[in-house]
C-alpha positions as CSV (number, residue, x, y, z in Angstrom):
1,X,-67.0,169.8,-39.7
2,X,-67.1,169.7,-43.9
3,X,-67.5,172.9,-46.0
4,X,-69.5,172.6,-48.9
5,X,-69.4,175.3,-51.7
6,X,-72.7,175.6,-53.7
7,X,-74.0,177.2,-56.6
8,X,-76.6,180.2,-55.8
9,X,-76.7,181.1,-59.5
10,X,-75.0,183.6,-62.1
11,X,-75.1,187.4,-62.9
12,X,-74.1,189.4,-65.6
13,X,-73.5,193.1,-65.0
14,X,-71.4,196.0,-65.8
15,X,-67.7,195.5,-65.1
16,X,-67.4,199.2,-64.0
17,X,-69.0,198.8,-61.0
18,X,-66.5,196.7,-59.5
19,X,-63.3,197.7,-61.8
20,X,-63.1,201.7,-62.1
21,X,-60.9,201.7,-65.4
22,X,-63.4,199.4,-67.0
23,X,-65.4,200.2,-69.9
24,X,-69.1,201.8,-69.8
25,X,-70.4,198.9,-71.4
26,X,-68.2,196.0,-70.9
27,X,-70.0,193.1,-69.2
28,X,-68.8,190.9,-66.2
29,X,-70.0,187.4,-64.9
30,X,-70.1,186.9,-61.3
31,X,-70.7,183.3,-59.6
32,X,-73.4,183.8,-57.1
33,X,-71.9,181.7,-53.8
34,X,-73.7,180.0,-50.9
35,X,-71.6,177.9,-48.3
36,X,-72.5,174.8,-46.4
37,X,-71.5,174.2,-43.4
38,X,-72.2,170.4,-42.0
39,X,-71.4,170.7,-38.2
40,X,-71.4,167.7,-35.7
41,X,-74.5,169.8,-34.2
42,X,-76.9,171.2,-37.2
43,X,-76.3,172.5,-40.6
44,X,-75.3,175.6,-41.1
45,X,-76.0,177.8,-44.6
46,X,-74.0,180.5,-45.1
47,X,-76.5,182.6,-47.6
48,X,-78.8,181.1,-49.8
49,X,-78.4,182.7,-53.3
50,X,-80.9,184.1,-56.1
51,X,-84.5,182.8,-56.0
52,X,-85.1,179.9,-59.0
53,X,-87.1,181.4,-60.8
54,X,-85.3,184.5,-61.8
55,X,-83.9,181.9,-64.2
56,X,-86.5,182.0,-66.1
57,X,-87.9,186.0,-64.7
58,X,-85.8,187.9,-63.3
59,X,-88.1,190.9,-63.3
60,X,-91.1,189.5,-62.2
61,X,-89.3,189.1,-58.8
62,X,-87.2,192.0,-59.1
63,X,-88.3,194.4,-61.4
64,X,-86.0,197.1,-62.6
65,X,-83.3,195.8,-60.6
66,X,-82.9,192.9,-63.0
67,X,-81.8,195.4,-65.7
68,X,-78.5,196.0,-63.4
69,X,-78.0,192.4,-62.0
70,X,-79.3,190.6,-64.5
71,X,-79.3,186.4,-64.1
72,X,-77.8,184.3,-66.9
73,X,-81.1,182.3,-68.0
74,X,-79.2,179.9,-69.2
75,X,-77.4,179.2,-65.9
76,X,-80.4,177.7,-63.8
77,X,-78.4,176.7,-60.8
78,X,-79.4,177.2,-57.2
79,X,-79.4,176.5,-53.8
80,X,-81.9,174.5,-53.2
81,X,-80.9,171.7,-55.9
82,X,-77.4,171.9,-55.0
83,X,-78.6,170.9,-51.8
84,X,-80.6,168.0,-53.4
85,X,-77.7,166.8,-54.9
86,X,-76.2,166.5,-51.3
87,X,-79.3,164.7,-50.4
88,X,-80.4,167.7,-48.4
89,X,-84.0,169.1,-48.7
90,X,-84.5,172.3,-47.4
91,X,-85.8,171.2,-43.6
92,X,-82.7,169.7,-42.9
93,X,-81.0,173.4,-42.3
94,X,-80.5,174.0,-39.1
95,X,-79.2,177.7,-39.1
96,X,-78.5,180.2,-42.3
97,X,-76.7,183.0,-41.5
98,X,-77.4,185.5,-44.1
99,X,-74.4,188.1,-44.6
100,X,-76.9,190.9,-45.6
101,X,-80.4,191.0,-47.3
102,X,-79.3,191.7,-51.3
103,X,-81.8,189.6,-53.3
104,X,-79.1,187.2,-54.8
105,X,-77.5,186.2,-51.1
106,X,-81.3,185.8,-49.4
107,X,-83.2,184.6,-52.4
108,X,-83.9,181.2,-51.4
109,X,-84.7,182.3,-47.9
110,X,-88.1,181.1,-48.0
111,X,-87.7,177.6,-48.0
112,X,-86.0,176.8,-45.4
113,X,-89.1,176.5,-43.0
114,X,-87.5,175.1,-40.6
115,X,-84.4,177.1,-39.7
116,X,-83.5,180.3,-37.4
117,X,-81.7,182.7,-39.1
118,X,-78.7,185.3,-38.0
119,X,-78.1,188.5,-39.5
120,X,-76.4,191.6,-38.0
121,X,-78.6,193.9,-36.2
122,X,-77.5,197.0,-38.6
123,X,-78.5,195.0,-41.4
124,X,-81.9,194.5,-40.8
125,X,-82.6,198.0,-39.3
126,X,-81.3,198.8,-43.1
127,X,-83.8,196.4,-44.7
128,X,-86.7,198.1,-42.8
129,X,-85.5,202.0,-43.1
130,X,-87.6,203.9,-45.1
131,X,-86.5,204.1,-49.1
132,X,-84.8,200.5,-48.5
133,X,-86.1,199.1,-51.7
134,X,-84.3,201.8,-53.5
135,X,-80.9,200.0,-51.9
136,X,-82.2,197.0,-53.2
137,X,-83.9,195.4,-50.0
138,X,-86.9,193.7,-51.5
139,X,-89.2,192.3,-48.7
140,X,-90.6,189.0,-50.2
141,X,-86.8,188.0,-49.8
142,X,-85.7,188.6,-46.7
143,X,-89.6,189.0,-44.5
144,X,-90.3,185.7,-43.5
145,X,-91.8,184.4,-40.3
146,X,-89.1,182.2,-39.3
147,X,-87.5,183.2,-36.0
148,X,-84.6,185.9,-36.7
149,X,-81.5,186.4,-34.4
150,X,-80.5,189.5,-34.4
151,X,-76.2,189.6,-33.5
152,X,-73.9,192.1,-33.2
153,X,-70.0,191.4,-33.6
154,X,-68.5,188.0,-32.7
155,X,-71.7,185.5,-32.5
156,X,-70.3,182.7,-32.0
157,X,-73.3,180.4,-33.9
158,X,-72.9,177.0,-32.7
159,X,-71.1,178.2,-29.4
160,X,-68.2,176.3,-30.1
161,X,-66.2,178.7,-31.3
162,X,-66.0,177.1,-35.2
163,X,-68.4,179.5,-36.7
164,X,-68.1,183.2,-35.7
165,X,-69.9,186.0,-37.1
166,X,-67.8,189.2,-38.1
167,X,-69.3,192.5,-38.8
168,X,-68.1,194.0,-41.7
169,X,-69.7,196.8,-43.4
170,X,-69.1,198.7,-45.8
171,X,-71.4,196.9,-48.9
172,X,-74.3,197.4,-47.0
173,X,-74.3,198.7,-43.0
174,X,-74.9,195.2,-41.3
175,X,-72.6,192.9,-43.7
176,X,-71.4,189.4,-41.8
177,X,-68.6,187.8,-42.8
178,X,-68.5,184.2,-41.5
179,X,-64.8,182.6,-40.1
180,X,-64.9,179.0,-40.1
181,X,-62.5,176.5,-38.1
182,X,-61.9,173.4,-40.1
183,X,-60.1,171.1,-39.1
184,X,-57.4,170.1,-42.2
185,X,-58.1,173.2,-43.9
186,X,-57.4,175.4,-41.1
187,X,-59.7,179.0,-41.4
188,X,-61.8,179.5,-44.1
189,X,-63.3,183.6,-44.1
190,X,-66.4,183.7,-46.0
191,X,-67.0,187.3,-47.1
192,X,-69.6,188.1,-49.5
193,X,-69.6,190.9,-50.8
194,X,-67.1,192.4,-48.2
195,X,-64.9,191.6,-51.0
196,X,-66.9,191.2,-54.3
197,X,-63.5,190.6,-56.6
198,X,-60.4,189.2,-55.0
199,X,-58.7,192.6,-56.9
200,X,-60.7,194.8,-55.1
201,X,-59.0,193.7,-52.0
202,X,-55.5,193.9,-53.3
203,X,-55.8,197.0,-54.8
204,X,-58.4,198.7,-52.1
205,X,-60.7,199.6,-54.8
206,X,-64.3,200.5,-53.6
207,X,-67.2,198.9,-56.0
208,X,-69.6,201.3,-57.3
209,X,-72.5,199.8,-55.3
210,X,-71.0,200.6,-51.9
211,X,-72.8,202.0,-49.2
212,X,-70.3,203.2,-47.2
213,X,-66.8,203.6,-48.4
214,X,-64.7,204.0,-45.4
215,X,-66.4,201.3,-43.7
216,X,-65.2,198.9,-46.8
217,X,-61.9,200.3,-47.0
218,X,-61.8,199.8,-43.0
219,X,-63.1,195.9,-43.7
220,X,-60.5,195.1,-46.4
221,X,-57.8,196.2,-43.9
222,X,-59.4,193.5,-41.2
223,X,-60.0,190.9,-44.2
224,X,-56.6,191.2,-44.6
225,X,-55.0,190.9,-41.3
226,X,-57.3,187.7,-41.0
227,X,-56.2,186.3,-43.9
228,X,-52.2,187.1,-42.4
229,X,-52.7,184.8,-40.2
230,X,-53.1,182.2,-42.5
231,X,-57.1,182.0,-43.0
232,X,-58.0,181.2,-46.9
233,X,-60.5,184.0,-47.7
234,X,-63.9,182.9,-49.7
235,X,-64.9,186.5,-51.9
236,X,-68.3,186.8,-52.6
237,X,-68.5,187.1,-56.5
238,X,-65.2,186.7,-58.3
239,X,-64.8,184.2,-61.3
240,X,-61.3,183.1,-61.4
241,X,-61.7,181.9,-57.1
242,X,-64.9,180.6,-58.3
243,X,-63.4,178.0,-60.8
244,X,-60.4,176.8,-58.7
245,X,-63.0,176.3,-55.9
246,X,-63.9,172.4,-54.8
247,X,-67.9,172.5,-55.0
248,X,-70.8,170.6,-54.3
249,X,-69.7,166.9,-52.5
250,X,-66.2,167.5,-52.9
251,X,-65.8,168.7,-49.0
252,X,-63.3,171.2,-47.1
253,X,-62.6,169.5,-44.2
């Protein structure tokens, strides 16, 4: 089985919401990340970052959330042509496993026709509570008519044991993390934004944009005894991992 790590876009927003001693006003990048996953049975996407065009209108798709998470037009990266790039189209995803239903890890949901998706039971009872688009659950990202498993903790999602599913909330209530069993590389933890900033983990700080702040601080503790054992641990939106990262063809294996 070969990782792939691909491109799902760029943010800009406000570096306090991550780092509590930051400025009002200073500005932080964040890397939007989506992971492939080419198993001997299907491919597997783990997320599928920000729609294209909020390249070029954020707003249009997201309205006053765009003021808050606001895409880099400049940066038009995405999904979809990362995947081109891999000579992938869209129907040739077997399985996206979306760790929760935030506009810039679901965005590109639409396309892929031809998949089933897996999301965590809690997560999409949170999408459909009432007042959900206040939490920034937007329905033209994540209500599609392709079939949708529903998991609790543990799915295994090619029943092989090399992709599990790992509940952990916090972020949002029905956050997935994804643990992945490579063969050379050993485990790889994709988290999202379990861990948006690799120093929110080390220092147990709780973003802003939390939902639950037990719950996280509960997550990093299981993050971390996961990545004891030896797994390397894949953070949803922090720069530094983001540049040391091999992307696109060049493969974990």
């Amino acid at each position: 089985m070969k990782m792939h790590v691909l491109d799902g876009g760029r943010l800009r927003m406000r570096r306090r919401i991550y780092v509590p001693d930051a400025d009002k006003t200073e500005p932080i990048e964040l890397p939007v990340i989506a992971i492939l996953f080419r198993h001997p049975d299907g491919n597997v996407l783990y997320d599928t970052g920000c729609h294209p065009s909020v390249s070029e209108d954020a707003e249009a798709r997201w309205g006053k959330l765009a003021g808050v998470m606001t895409p880099i037009g400049a940066h038009t990266a995405n999904v979809i042509d990362n995947l081109a790039a891999l000579d992938l189209a869209p129907g040739d995803i077997d399985v996206v496993v979306n760790s929760h239903f935030h506009p810039d890890h679901c965005g590109c949901n639409e396309f892929f026709t031809e998949a089933r998706f897996v999301v965590h039971e809690a997560e999409l009872a949170a999408a459909r509570a009432e007042g959900a688009a206040a939490q920034g659950y937007m329905p033209q990202e994540w209500d599609h008519p392709m079939p949708m498993l529903t998991v609790g903790e543990g799915h295994d999602v090619m029943g092989d044991g090399r992709l599990t599913c790992l509940h952990l909330p916090g972020h949002t209530p029905g956050l997935m993390g994804l643990l992945a069993e490579l063969e050379q590389t050993g485990k790889v933890l994709c988290v999202s934004d379990a861990v948006s900033l690799r120093r929110n983990l080390d220092h147990d700080e709780v973003p802003r944009n939390a939902d639950d702040p037990e719950a996280l601080l509960a997550s990093y503790a299981r993050i971390r005894a996961i990545e004891a054992e030896g797994a390397m641990v894949i953070c949803g939106h922090d720069d530094a991992q983001w540049q040391g990262l091999s992307k696109g063809a060049d493969a974990y294996e």
